[in-house]
Backbone as CSV, one residue per row, in Angstrom:
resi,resn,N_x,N_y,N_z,CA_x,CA_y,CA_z,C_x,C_y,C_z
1,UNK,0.848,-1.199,0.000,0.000,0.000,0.000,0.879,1.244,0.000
2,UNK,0.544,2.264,-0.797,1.359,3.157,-1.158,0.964,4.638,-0.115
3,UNK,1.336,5.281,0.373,1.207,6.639,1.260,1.069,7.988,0.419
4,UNK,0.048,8.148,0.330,-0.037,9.782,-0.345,-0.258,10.978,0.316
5,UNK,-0.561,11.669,0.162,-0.918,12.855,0.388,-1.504,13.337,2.195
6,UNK,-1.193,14.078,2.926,-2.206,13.789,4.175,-3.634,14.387,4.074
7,UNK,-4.505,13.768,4.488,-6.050,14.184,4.356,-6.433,15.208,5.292
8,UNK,-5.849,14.794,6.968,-6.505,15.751,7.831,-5.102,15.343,8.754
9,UNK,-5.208,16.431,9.704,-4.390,16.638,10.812,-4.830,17.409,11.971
10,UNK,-5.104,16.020,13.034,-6.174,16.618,14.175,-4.741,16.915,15.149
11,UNK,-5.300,17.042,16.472,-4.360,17.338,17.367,-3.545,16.121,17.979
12,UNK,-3.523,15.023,17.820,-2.703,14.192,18.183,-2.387,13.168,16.693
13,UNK,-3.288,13.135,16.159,-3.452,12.086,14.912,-3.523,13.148,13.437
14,UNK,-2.751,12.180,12.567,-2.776,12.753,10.926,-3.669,11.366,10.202
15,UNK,-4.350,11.868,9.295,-4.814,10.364,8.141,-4.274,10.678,6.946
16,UNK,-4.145,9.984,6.232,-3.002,10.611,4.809,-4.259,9.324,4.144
17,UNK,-4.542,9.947,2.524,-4.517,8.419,1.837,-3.882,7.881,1.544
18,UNK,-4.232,7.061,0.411,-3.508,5.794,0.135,-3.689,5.613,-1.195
19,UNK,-2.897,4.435,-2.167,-3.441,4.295,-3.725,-4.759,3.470,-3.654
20,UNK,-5.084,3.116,-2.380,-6.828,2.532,-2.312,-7.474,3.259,-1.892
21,UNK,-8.646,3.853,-2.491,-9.852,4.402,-2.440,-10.362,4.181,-1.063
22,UNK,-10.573,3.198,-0.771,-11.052,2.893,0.416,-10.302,2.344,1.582
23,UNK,-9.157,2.779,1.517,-8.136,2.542,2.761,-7.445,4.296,2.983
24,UNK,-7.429,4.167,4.022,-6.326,5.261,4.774,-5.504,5.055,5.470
25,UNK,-4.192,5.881,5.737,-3.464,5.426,7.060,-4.092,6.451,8.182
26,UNK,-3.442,5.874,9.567,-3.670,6.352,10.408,-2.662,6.566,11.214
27,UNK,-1.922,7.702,11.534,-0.739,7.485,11.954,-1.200,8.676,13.484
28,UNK,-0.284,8.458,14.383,-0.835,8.614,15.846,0.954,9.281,16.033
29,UNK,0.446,10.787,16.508,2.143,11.012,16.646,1.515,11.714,18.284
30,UNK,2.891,12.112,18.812,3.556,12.450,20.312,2.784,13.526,20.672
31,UNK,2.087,14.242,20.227,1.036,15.737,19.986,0.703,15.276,21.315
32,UNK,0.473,15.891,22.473,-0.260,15.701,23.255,-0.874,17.129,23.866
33,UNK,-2.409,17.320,23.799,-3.319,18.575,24.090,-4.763,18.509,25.121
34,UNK,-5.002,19.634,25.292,-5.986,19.487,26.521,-6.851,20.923,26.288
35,UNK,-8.107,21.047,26.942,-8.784,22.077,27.016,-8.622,22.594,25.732
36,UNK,-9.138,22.282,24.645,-9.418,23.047,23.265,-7.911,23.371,22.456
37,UNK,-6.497,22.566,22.693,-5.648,23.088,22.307,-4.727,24.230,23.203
38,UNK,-5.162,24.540,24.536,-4.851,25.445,25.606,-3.313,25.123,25.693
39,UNK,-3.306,24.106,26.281,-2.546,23.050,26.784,-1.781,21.948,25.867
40,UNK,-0.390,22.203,25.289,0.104,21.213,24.569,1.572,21.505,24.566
41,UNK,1.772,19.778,25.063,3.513,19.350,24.747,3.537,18.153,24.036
42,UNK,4.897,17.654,23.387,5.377,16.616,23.197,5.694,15.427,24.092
43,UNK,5.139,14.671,23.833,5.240,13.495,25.133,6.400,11.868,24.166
44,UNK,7.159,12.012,24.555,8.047,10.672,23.837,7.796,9.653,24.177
45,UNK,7.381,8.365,22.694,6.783,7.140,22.887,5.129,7.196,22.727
46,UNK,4.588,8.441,23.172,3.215,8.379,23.561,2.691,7.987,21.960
47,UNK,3.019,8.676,20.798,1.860,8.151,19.731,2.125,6.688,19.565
48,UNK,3.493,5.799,19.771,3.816,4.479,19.266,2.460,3.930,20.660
49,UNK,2.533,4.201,21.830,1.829,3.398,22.693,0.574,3.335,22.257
50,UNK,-0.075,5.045,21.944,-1.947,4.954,21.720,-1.854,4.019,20.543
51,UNK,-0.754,3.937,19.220,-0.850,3.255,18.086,-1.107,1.205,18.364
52,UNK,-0.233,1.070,19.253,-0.433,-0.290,20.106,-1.831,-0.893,20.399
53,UNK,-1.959,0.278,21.137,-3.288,0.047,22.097,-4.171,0.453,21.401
54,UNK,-4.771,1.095,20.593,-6.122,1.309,19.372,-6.145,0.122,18.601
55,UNK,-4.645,-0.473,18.518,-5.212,-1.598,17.073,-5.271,-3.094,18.298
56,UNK,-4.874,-3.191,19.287,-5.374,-4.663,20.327,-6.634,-4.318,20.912
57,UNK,-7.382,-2.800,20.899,-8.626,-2.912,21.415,-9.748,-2.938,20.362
58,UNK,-9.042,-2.427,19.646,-9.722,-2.799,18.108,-10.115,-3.972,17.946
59,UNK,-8.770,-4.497,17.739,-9.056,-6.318,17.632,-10.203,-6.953,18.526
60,UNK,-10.053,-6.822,20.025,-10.557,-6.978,20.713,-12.398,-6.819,20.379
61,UNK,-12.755,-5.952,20.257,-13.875,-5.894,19.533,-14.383,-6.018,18.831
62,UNK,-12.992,-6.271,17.057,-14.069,-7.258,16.022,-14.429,-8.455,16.833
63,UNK,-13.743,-9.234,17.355,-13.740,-10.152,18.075,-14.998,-10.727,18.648
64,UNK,-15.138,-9.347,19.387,-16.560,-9.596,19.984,-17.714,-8.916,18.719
65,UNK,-17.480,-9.373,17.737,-18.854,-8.887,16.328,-18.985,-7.460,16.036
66,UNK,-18.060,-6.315,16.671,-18.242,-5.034,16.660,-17.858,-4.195,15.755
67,UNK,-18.265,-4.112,14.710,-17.601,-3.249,13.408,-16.666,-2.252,13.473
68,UNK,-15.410,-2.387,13.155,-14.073,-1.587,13.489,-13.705,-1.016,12.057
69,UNK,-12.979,-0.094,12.150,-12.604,0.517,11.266,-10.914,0.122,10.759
70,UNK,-10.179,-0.347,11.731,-8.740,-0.810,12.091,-8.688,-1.967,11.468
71,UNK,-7.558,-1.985,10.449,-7.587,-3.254,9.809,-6.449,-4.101,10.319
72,UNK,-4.824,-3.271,10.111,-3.916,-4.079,10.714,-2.606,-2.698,11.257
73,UNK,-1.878,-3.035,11.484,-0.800,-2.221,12.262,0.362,-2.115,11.153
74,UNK,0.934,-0.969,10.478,1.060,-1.134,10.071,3.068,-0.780,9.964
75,UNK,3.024,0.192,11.060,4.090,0.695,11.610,4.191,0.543,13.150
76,UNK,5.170,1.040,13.980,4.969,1.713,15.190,3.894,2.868,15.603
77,UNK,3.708,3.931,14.534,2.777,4.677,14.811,1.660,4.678,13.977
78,UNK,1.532,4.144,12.550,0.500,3.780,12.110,-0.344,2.560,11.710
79,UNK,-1.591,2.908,11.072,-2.145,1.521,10.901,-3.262,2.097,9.469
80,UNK,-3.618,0.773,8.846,-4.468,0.724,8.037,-5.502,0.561,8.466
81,UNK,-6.758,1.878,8.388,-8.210,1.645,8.173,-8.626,2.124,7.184
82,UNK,-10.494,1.374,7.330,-11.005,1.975,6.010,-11.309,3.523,6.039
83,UNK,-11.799,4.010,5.106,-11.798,5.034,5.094,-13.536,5.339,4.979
84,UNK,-14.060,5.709,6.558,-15.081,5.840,6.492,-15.886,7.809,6.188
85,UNK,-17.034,7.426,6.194,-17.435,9.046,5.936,-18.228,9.144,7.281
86,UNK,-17.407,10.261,8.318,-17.653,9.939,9.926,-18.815,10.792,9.710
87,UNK,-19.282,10.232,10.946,-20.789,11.428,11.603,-19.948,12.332,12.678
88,UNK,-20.451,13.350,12.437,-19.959,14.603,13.391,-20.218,14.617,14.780
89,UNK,-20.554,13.040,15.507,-20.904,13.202,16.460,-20.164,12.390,17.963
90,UNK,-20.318,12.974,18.846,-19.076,11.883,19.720,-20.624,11.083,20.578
91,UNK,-20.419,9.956,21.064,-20.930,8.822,21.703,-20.096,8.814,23.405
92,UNK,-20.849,9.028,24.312,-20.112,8.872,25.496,-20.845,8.062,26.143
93,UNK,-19.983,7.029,27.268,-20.708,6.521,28.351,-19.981,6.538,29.076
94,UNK,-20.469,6.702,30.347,-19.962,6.792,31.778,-20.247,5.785,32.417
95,UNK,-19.519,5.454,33.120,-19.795,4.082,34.435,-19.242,4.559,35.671
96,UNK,-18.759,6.171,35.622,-17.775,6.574,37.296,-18.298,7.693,37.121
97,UNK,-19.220,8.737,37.356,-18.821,9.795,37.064,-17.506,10.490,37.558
98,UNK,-17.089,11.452,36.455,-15.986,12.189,36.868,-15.721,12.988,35.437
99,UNK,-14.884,14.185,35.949,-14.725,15.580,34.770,-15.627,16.353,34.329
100,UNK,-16.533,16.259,33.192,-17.236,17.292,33.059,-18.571,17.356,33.850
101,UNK,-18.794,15.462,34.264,-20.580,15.868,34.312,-20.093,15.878,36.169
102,UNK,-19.173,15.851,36.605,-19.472,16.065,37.738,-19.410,17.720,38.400
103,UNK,-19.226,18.686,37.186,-18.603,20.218,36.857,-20.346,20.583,36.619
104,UNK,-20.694,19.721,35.569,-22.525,19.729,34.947,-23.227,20.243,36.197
105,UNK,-23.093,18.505,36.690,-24.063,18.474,37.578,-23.976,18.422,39.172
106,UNK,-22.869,18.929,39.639,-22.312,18.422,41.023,-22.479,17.663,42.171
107,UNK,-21.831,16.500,41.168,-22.108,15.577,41.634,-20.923,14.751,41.947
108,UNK,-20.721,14.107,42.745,-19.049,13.816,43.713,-18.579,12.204,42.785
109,UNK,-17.347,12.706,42.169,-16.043,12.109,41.739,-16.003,10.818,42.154
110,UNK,-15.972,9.949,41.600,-16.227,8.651,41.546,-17.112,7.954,42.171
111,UNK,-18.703,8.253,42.012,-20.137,8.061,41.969,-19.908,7.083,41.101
112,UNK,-20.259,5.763,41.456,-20.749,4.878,40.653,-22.534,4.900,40.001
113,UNK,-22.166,5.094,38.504,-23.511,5.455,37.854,-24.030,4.151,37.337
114,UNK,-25.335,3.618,37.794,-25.986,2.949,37.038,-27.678,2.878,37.257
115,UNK,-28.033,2.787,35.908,-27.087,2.394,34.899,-26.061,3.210,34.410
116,UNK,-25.139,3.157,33.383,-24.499,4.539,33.057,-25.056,4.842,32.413
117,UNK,-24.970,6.416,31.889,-24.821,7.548,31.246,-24.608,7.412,30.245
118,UNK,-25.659,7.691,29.145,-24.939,8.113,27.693,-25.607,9.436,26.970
119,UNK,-24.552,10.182,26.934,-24.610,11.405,25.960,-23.903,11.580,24.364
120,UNK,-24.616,12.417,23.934,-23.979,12.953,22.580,-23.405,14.565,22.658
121,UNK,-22.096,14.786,21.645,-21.720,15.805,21.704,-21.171,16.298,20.178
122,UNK,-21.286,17.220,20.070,-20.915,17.386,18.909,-19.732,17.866,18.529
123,UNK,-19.109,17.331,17.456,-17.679,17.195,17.326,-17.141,18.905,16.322
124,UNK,-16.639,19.824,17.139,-16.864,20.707,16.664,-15.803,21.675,17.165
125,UNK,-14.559,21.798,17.323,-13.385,22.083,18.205,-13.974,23.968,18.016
126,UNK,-14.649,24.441,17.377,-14.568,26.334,17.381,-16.168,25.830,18.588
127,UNK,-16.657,25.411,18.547,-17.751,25.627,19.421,-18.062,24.404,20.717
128,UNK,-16.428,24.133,21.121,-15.888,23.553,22.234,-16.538,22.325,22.496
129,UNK,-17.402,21.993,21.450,-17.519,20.234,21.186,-18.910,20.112,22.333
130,UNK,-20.120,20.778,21.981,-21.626,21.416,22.874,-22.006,19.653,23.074
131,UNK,-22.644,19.751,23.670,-23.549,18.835,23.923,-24.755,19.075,23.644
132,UNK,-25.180,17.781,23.121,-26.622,17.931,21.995,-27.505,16.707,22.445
133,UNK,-28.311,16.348,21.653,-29.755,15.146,22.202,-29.798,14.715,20.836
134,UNK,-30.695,13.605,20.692,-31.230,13.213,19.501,-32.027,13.703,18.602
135,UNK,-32.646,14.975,19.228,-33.320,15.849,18.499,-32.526,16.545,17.390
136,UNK,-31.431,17.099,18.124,-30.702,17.847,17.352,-30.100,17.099,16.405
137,UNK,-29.588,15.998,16.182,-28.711,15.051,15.897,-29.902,14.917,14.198
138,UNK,-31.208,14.713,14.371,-31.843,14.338,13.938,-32.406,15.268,12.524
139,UNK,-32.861,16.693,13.311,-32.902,17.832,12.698,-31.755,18.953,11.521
140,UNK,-30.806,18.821,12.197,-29.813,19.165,11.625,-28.900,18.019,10.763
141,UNK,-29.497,16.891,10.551,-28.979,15.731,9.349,-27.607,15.537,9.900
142,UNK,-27.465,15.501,10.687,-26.124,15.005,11.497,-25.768,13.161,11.031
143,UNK,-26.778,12.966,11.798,-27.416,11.018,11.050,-28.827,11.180,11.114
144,UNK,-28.811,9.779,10.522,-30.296,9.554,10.664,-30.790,8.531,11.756
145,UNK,-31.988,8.889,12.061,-32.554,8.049,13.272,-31.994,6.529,13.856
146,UNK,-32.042,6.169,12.410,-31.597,4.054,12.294,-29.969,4.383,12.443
147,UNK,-29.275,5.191,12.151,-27.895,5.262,11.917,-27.762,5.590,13.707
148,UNK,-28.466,6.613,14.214,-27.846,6.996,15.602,-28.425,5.857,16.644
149,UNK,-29.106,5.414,16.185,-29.724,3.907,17.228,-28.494,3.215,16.704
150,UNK,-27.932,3.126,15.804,-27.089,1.920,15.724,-25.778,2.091,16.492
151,UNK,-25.740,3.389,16.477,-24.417,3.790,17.393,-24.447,3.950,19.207
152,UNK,-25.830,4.159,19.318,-25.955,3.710,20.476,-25.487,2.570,20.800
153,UNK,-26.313,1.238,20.162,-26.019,0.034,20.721,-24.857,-0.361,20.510
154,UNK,-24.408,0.242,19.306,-22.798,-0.207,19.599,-21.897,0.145,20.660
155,UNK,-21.932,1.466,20.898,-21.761,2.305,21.965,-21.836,1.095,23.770
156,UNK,-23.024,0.745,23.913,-22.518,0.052,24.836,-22.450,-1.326,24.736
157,UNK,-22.451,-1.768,23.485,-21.928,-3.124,23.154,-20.563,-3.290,23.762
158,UNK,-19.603,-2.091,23.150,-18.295,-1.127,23.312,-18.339,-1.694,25.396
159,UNK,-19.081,-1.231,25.542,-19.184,-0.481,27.541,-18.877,-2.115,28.083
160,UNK,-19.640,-3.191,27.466,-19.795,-4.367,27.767,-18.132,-5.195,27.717
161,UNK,-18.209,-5.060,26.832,-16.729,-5.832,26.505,-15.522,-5.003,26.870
162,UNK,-15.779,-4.137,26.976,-14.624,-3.503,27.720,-14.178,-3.344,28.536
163,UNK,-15.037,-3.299,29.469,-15.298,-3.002,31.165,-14.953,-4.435,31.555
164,UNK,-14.934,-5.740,31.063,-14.958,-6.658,31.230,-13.159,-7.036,31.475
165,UNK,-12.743,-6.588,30.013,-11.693,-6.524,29.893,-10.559,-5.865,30.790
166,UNK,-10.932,-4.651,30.823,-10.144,-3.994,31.834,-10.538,-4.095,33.521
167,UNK,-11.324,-4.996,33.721,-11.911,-5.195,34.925,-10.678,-6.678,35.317
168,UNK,-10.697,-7.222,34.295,-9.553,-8.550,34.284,-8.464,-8.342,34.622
169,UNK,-8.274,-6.814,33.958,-6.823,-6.540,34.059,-6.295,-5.604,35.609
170,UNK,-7.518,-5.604,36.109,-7.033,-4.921,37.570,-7.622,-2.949,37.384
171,UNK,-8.467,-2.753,36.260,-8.967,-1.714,36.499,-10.070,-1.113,35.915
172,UNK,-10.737,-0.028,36.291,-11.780,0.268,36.432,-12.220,1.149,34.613
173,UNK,-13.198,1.123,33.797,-13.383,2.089,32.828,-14.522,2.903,33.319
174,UNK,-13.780,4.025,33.556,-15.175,5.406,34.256,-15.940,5.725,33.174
175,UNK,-14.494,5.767,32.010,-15.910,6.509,30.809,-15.108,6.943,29.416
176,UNK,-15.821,6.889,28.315,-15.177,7.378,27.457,-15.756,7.793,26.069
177,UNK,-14.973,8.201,25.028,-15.774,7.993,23.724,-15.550,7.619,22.205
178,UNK,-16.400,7.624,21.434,-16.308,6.775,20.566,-16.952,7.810,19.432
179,UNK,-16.061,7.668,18.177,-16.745,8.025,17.130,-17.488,7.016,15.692
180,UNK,-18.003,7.697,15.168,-18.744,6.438,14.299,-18.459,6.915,12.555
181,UNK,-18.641,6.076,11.609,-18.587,6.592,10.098,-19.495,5.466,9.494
182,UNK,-19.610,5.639,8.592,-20.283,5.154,7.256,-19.135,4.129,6.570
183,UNK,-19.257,3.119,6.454,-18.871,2.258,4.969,-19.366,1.159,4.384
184,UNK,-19.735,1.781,2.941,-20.374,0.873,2.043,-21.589,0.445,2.953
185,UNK,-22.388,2.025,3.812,-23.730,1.854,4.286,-23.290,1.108,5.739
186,UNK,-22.489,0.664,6.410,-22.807,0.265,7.919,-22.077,0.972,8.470
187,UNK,-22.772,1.256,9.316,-21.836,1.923,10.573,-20.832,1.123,11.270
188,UNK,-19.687,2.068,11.538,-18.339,1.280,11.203,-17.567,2.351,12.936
189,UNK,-17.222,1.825,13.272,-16.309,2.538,14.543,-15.262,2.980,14.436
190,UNK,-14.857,4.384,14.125,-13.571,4.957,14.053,-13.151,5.256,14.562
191,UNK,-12.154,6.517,14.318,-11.171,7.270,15.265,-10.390,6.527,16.153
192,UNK,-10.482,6.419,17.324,-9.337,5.781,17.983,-10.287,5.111,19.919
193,UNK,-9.648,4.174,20.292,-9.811,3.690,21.533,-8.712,4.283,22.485
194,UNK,-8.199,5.285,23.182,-6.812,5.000,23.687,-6.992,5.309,25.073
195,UNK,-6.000,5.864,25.828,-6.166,6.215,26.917,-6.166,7.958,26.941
196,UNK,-5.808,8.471,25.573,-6.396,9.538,25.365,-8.207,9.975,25.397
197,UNK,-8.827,9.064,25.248,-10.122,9.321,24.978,-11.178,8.657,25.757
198,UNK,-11.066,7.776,26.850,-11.294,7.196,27.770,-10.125,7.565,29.439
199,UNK,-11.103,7.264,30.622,-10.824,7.762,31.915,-10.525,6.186,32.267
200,UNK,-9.424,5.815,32.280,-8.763,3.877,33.211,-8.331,4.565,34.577
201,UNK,-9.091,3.889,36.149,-7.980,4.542,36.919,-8.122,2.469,37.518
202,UNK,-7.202,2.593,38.349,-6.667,1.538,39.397,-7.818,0.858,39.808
203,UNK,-7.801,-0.251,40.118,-9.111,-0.641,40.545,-9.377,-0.965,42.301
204,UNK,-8.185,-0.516,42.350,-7.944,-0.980,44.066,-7.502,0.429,44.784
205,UNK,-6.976,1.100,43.807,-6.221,2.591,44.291,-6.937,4.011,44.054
206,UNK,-7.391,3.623,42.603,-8.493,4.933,41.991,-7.457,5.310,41.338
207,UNK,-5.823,5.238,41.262,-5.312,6.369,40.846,-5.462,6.083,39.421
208,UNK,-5.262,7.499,38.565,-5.633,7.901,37.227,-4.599,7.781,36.882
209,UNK,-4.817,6.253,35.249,-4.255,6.164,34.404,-4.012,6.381,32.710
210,UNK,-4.354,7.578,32.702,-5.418,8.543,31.413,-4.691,9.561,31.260
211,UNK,-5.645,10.118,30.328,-5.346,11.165,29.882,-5.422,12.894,30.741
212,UNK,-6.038,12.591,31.993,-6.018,13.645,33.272,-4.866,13.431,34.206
213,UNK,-3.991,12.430,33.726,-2.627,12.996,34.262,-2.046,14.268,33.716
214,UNK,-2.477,14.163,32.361,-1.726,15.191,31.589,-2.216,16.704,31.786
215,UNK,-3.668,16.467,31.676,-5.172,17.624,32.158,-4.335,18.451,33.795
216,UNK,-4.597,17.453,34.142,-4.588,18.125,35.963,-2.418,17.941,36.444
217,UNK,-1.393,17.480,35.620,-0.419,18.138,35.793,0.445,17.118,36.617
218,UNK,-0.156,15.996,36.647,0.242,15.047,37.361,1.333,14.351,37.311
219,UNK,1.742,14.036,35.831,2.744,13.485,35.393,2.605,12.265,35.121
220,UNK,4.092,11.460,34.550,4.125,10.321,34.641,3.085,9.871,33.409
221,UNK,2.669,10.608,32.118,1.576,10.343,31.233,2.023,9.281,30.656
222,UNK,2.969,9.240,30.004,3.379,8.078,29.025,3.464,6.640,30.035
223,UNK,4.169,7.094,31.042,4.296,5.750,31.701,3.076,5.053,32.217
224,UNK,1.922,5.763,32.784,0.624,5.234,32.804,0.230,4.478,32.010
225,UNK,0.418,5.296,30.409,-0.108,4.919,29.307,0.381,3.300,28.782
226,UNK,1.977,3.212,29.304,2.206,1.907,29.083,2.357,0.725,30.357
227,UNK,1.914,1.147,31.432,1.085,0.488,32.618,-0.173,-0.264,32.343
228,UNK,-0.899,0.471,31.134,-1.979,0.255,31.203,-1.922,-1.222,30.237
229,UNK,-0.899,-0.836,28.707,-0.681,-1.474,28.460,-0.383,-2.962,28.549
230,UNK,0.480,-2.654,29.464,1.561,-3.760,30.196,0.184,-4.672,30.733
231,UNK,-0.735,-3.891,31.774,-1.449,-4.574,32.113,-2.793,-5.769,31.112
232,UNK,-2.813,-5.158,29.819,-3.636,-5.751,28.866,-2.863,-6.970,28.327
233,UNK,-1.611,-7.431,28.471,-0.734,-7.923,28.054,-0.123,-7.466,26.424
234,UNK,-0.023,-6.419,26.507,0.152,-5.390,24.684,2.109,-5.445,24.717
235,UNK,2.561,-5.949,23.798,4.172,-6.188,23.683,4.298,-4.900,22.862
236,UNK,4.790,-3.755,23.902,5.005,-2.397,23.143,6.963,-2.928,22.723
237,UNK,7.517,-2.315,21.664,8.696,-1.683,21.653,9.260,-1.127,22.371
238,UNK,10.646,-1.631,22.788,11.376,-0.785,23.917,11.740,0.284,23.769
């Protein structure tokens, strides 16, 4: 597969195409940002680790019947997916509250929610990524009705097998999110799984192994990041 041109360049991740129409790369570099871009350094190792860990949780979920976008690994920092046509919308579920909805609704930091929580937000970095309902989602042709039911259930199809997983591994999933696309008509799961985009803390300690080390100044980001790893049994590069 041949590397062309880059398509987009978000804040941690670039997609470039490819000489297939329907493949892209996905390459995951060291970018690391917070609060709308406020907040950003270089973190070393960090894109090879999220690159690790997106394509074994990936796996992990075709596995369990869950339509992935991640085909195979294709570097240290990148990988081959298809190239879907995303919905503008983010998918969250909570199982701890903590971060924004406990800011929402004040409500105390590791509240076990159940059932959990699921919201939509809209993916929109100039208008700080609002939170929206199905109405809106609906009205404004964002998706369509059958398309955003489908992302629901995938959504905590996602909550099921995961929580499971990292419950094995000695820790807790508070919450996280998920984006969705189109290919060849099914809804297909993109963007990325990492510890950028999901809250992992300890399951015995609480302490935070995420991306709010980096948020709240804590330190130690990368090494969490491959703690977490370590703990999934993921054979990173030394």
């Amino acid at each position: 597969m041949q590397k062309r041109e880059e398509l987009y360049a978000g804040k941690a991740k670039s997609v470039y195409l490819t000489d297939d129409p329907d493949r892209l790369i996905l390459e995951f570099r060291d970018d690391t940002s917070a609060f709308d871009g406020e907040k950003v350094e270089q973190l070393a190792r960090k894109g090879m680790v999220n690159n690790y860990f997106n394509v074994f949780i990936m796996d992990r979920l075709a596995e369990a019947g869950i339509p992935v976008h991640v085909e195979q690994r294709l570097s240290d920092t990148q990988a081959v997916v298809k190239k879907l046509a995303m919905i503008p919308v983010e998918c969250v579920v909570r199982n701890i509250a903590a971060g924004s909805l406990c800011r929402r609704l004040g409500v105390q930091e590791g509240m076990d929610l159940n059932p959990p929580t699921f919201e939509l937000f809209l993916k929109n970095d100039a208008l700080h990524d609002p939170m929206i309902n199905e109405s809106h989602v609906e009205t404004f042709g964002w998706a369509k009705p059958a398309q955003l039911a489908r992302m629901k259930q995938l959504t905590f199809q996602v909550n099921d097998v995961l929580k499971q997983l990292f419950a094995d591994a000695g820790m807790l999933l508070v919450d996280y999110k998920l984006e969705f696309g189109v290919f060849k008509g099914e809804i297909v799961l993109g963007d990325e799984f990492s510890p950028d985009g999901c809250r992992l803390w300890d399951a015995q300690t609480r302490e935070k192994l995420d991306k709010d080390r980096f948020r709240q100044g804590l330190g130690g980001v990368v090494e969490a990041y491959e703690e977490v790893a370590k703990r999934l049994g993921i054979d990173l590069p030394q």
